[in-house]
C-alpha positions in Angstrom: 91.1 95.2 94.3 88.7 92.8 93.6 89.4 92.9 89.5 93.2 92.4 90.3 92.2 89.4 92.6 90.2 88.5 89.6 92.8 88.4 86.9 94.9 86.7 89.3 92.9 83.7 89.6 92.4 83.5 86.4 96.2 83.6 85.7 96.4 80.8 88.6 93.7 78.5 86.6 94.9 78.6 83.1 98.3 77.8 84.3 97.6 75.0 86.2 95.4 73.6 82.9 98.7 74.1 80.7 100.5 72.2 83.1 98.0 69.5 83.4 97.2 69.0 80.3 100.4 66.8 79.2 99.1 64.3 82.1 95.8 63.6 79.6 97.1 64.6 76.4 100.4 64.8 74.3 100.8 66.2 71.2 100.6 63.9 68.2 104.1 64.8 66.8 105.6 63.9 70.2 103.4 60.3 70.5 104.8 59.3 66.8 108.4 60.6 68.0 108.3 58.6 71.2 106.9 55.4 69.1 109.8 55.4 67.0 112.6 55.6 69.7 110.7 53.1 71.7 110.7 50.8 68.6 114.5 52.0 68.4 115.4 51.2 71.7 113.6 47.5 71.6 115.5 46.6 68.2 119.1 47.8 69.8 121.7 45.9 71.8 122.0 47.1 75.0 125.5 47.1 76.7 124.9 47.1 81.0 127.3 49.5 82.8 127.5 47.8 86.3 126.5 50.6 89.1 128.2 53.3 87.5 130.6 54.2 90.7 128.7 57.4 91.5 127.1 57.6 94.9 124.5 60.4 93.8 122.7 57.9 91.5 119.6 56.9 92.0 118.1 53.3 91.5 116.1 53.8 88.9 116.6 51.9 85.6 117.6 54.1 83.0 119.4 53.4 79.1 120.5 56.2 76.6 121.9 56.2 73.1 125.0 56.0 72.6 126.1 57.6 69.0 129.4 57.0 69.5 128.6 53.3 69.3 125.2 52.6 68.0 124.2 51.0 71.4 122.3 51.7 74.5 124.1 52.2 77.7 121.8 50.7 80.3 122.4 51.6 84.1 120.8 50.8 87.1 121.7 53.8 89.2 121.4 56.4 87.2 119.2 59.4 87.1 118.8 61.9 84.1 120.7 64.8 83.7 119.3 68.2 84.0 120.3 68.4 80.3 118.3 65.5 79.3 115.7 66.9 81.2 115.4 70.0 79.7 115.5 68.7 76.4 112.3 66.4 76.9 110.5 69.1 78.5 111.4 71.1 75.1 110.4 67.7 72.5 107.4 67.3 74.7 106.1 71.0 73.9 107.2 71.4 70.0 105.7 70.9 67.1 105.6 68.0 64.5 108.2 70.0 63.0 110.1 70.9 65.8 110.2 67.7 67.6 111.8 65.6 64.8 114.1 67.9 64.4 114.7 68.1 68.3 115.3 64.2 67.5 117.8 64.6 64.9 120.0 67.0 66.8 119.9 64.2 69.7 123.3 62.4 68.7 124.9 65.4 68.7 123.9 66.4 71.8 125.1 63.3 73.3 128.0 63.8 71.8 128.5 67.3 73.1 127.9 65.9 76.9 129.9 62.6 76.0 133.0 64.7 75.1 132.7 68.4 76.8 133.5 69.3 80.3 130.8 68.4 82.8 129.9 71.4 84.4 126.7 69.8 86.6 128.8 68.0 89.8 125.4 65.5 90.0 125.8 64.1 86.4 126.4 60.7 85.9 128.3 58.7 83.3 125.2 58.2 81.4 127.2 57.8 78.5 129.6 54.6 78.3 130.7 52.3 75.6 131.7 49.1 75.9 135.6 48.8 76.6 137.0 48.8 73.3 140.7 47.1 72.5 143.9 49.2 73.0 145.8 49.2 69.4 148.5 49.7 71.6 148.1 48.2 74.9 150.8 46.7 76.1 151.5 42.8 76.3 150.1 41.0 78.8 153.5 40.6 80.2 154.3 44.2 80.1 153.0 47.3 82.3 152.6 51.0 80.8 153.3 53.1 84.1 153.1 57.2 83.9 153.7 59.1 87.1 152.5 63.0 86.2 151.6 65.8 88.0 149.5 67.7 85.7 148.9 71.1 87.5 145.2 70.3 87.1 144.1 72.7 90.6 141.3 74.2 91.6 139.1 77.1 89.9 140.5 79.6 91.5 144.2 79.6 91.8 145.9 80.0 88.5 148.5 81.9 86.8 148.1 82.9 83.1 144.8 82.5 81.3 143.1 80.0 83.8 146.3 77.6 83.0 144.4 76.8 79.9 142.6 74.0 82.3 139.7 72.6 80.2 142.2 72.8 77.0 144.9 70.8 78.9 142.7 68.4 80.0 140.6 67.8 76.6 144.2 67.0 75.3 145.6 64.8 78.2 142.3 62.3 77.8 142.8 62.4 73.6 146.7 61.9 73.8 147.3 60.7 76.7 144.9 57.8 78.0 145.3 55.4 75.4 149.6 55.4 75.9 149.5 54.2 79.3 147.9 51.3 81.6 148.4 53.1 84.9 148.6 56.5 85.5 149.8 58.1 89.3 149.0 61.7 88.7 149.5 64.9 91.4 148.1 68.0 91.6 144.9 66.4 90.5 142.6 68.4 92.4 139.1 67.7 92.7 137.5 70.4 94.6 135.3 73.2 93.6 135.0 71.4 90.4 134.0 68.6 88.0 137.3 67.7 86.0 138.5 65.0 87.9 134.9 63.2 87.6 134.9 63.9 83.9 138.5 62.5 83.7 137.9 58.9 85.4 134.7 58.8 83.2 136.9 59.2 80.0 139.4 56.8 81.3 136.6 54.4 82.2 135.8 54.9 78.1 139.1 54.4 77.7 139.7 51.2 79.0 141.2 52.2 82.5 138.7 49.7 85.3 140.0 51.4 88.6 140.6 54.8 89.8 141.8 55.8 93.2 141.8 58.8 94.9 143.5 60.9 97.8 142.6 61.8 101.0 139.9 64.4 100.8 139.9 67.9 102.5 137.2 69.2 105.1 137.0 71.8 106.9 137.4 70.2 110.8 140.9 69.3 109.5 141.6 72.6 108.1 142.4 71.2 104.6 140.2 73.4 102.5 141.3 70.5 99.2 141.6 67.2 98.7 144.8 65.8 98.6 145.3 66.1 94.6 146.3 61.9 94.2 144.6 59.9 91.7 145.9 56.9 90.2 143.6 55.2 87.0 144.2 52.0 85.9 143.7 49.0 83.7 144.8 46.7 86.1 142.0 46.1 88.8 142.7 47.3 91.8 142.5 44.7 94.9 143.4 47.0 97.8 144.1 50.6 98.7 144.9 53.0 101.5 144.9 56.5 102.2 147.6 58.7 104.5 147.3 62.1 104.8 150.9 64.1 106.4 150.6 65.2 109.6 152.3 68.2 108.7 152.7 71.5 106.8 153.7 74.7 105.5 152.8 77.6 103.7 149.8 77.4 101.6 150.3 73.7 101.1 148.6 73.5 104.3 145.6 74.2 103.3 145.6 70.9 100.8 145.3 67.6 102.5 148.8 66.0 101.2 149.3 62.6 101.6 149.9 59.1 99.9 148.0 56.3 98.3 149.0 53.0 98.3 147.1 50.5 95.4 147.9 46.9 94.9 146.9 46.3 91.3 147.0 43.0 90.1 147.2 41.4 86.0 143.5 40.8 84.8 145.8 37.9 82.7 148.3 36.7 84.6 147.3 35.4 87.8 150.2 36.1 90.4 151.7 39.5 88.9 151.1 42.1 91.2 152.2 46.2 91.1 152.1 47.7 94.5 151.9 51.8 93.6 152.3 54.0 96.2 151.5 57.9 94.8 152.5 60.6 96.9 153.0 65.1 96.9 155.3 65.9 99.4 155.8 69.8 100.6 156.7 72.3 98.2 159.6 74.5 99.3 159.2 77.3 96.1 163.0 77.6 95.9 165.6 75.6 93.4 168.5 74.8 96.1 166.7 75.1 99.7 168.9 75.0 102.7 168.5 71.8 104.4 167.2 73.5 107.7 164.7 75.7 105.9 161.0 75.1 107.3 160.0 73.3 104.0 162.8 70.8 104.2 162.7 70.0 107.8 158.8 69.4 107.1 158.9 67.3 104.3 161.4 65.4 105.7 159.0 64.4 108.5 156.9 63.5 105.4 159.3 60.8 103.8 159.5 59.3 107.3 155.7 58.9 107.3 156.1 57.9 103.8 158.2 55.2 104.5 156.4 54.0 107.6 153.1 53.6 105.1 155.0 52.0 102.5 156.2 49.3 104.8 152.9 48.6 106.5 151.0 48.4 103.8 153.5 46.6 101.5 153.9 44.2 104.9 150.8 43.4 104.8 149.6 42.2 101.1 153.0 41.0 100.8 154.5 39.1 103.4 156.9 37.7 101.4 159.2 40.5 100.8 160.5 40.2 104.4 161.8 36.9 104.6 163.5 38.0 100.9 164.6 40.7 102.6 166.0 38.1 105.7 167.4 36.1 103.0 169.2 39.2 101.5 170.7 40.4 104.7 172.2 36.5 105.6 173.3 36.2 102.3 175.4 39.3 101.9 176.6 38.6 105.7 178.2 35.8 104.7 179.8 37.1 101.3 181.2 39.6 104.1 182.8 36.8 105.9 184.1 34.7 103.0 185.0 36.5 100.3 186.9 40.2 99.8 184.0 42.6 98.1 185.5 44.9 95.6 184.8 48.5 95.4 182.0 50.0 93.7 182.9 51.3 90.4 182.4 55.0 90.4 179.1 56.4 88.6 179.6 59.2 86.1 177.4 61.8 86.6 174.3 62.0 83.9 174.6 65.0 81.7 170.4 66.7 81.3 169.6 66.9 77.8 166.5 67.2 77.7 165.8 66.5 74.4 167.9 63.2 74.3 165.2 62.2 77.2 162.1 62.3 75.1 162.6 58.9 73.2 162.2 55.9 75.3 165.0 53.2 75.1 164.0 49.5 73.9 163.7 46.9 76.6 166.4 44.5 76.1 165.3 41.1 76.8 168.9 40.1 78.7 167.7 42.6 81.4 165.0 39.6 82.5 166.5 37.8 84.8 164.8 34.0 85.1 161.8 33.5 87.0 161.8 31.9 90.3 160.3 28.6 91.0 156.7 28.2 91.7 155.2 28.4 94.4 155.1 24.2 95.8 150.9 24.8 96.9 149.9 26.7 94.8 151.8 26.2 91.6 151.7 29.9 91.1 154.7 32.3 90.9 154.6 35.5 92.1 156.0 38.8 90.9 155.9 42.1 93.1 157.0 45.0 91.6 156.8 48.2 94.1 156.8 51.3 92.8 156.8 54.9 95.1 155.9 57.5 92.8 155.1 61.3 92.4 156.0 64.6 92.9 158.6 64.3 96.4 159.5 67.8 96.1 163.4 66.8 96.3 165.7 68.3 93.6 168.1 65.4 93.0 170.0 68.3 90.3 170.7 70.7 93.3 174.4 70.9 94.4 175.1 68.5 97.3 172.3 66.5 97.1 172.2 66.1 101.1 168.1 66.1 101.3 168.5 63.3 98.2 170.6 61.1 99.7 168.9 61.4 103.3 165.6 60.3 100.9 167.3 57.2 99.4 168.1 56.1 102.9 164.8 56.2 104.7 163.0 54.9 101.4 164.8 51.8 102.5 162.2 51.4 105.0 164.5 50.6 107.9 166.6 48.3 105.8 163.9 46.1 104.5 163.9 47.8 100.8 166.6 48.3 97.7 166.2 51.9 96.6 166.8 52.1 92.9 165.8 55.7 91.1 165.2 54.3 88.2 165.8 57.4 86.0 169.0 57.9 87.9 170.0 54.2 87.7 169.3 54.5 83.7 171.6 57.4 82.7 168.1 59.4 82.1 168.2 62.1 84.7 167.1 65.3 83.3 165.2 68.1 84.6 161.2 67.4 85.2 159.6 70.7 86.2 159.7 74.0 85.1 157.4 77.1 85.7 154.3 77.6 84.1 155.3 81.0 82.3 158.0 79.4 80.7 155.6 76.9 79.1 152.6 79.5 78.1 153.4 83.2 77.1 157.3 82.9 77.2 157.6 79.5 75.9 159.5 81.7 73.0 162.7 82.5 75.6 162.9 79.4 77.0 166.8 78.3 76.5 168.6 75.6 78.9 170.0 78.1 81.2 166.2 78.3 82.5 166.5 75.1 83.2 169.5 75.6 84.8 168.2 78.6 86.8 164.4 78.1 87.7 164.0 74.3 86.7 164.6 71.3 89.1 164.0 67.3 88.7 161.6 66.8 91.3 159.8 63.8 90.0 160.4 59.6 91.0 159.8 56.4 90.3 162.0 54.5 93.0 162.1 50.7 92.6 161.7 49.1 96.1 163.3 45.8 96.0 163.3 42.9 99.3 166.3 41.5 96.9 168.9 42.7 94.9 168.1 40.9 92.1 164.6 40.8 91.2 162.9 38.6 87.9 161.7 41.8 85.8 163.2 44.7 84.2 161.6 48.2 83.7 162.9 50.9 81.3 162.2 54.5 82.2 162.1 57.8 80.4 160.8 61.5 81.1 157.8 62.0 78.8 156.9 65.7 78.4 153.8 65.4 77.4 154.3 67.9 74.2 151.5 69.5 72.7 151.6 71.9 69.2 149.3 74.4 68.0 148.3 75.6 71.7 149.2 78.6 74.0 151.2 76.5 75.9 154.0 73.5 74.3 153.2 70.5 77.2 150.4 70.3 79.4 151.9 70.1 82.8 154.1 72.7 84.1 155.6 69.2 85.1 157.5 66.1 82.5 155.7 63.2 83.5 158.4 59.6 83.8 157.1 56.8 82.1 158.3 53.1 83.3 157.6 50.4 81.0 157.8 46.9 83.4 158.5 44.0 82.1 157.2 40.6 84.4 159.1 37.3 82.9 157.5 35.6 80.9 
């Protein structure tokens, strides 16, 4: 007993001396290693990241190399990751040897975390470059708009090979960031795991200044998920609001479904404003529901919550829009009582091709109507463009069309809004969603009467207008999102539709 007591002591003491000897003495290799990147760091720009919009940092003062760049990334909230961590403890203990070669293999590293998934939920955005210039971007009279739901969910619901997540994303933030300036994206759940953090920290690389979420799950509420909304943008955003449904079925349930509103407003133009509202309505599983099936009688309760948001929130950082909407009303009253209003012209029906959706249609610069006078105290003139878009659930392709045309009404807001479907307006209705195994293993068999069969057009971007003539134009398209060489050909069981607005110059 007592020489097992003995050993153990012993064991206790040399231990402690191993781990106190760093405090009074490092090894040589590691000093010289240390003097260099300190000489490094003091001869390197630095580029400050501004708080680093993550809650978990601390407030210490913290800068790391950049290798994309060349530059330090100073924040000051910002703690080390536990990969950092690991890797001084390692320098710290190597050889000469060892240590410059732990130093070499540093840029890569960086790289590895700057680019990889994040799998550690507490790690920040240690790693930012300074916003580098679009090649593309839009001009500054023009918006890039993508509504997408991009069947991002959580860990552990899936449906062939994981639904190739980390692959889909990887390709989404190479693709598809630098084609867009906003981006309202569903089924962008960030629960139970770390995508949606790594995603606004590559669009933050990217360029893209705001991100807004959805309402979040809890448990009280019995929403196990978040509400799967997130809208990144260029734009910074000036206002925002949250609504979560106060209904539903099946599993959707269990998510916390809802809208966003987000007033983003022109870093450029001062007085051109986008009010995005992003919404997932309830799902009902089925191409042609019956309109008094569970789903459909829920989500319409939805759309009228929907509509009630939109015009409260709209109301508010837009007061305008009702007295265009006043002026709209008297002015069609009295065409009513003076002059005989002919008939609408019959629409023909779009015919879905699919393919002939892909390429987007030039802007023509006839479809800008002139601008408005200024404003007489300010000088300004203001452009509103609303926007309500997403994934509504509603297949506008189904025979009848009864649940469509009961949405295009109460979009109207009680009569305050015009209701344009954009797509729909544009001859560029096609279908927008199709299921996952027609995209992955039997992307082989997939022929239009799959469309026809299983697919739906399920996906908006309706135009609210206070008047019917408004002083910008926006082209739309359905952008698939197409991948090649990958188990799966786009990366969204979901087409995403682009809108490209156009303010007057």
């Amino acid at each position: 007993m007592r020489l097992a007591f003995l050993l153990l002591a012993l064991l206790y003491f040399f231990s402690s001396a191993s781990a106190l000897l760093p405090l009074h003495q490092e090894p040589k290799a590691a000093l010289l290693v240390q003097s260099e990147q300190q000489q490094q760091f003091a001869n390197t720009p630095k580029f400050v990241v501004p708080n680093c919009d993550d809650d978990n940092h601390t407030t210490e003062d913290n800068c790391h190399p950049n290798p994309m760049s060349g530059l330090y990334s100073c924040c000051a909230r910002i703690r080390p990751s536990s990969t950092a961590t690991k890797t001084a403890k390692k320098t710290a203990g190597h050889s000469a040897a060892s240590s410059l070669s732990s130093t070499s293999s540093a840029p890569r590293e960086m790289q590895k975390i700057n680019n990889g998934l994040d799998r550690d939920r507490d790690r920040p955005a240690f790693v930012q470059q300074p916003p580098q210039p679009d090649p593309i971007a839009a001009a500054d009279n023009r918006v890039r708009l993508l509504t997408y739901n991009f069947f991002l969910r959580p860990p552990f619901i899936s449906d062939y090979k994981g639904d190739s997540k980390d692959e889909r994303l990887s390709l989404f933030i190479s693709d598809i960031l630098p084609r867009y300036d906003v981006l309202v994206m569903q089924e962008t759940f960030s629960g139970y795991s770390s995508r949606v953090s790594h995603l606004e920290r590559a669009a933050r690389r990217a360029g893209y200044h705001s991100a807004v979420r959805g309402p979040r799950g809890s448990v009280t509420s019995g929403h196990l998920l978040d509400a799967g909304l997130l809208v990144l943008s260029r734009w910074p955003v000036t206002a925002r609001a949250t609504l979560t449904f106060s209904h539903g079925v099946t599993v959707d349930r269990l998510a916390s479904k809802g809208a966003t509103y987000s007033l983003h407003e022109s870093p450029t133009r001062q007085g051109q404003r986008l009010h995005v509202v992003n919404s997932h309505l309830q799902a009902s599983y089925s191409t042609a529901p019956r309109i008094d099936d569970p789903s459909v009688i829920c989500r319409t309760q939805q759309v009228h919550e929907l509509a009630r948001f939109v015009a409260e929130n709209v109301g508010v950082h837009w007061p305008r829009a009702a007295e265009l909407a006043a002026e709209r009303e008297a002015a069609a009253s009295l065409a009513a009582e003076n002059v005989a209003v002919e008939p609408a012209l019959p629409v023909s029906p779009a015919s879905p091709n699919l393919a002939s959706a892909v390429s987007p249609l030039p802007v023509s610069p006839d479809l800008v109507i002139p601008a408005p006078p200024a404003n007489a105290t300010t000088g300004l003139t203001p452009y509103d463009v609303v926007l309500v878009c997403g994934d509504l659930n509603i297949n506008s392709m189904q025979p009848g069309g009864a649940e469509y045309a009961q949405l295009m009404t109460l979009m109207t807001c009680g009569g305050r809004f015009r209701v344009t479907d954009l797509l729909r307006e544009q001859g560029r209705e096609d279908y927008t969603q199709i299921p996952w195994v027609w995209l992955s293993q039997k992307r082989h068999a997939l022929t239009p009467d799959i469309y026809a069969k299983e697919g739906g057009r399920l996906d908006y971007v309706l135009l609210l207008e206070p008047m019917a003539e408004m002083s910008h134009a926006i082209e739309t398209h359905i952008d698939p999102c197409l991948v090649e060489g990958a188990a799966f050909s786009q990366l969204s069981d979901h087409m995403g539709v682009a809108a490209h607005i156009t303010f007057p110059q």
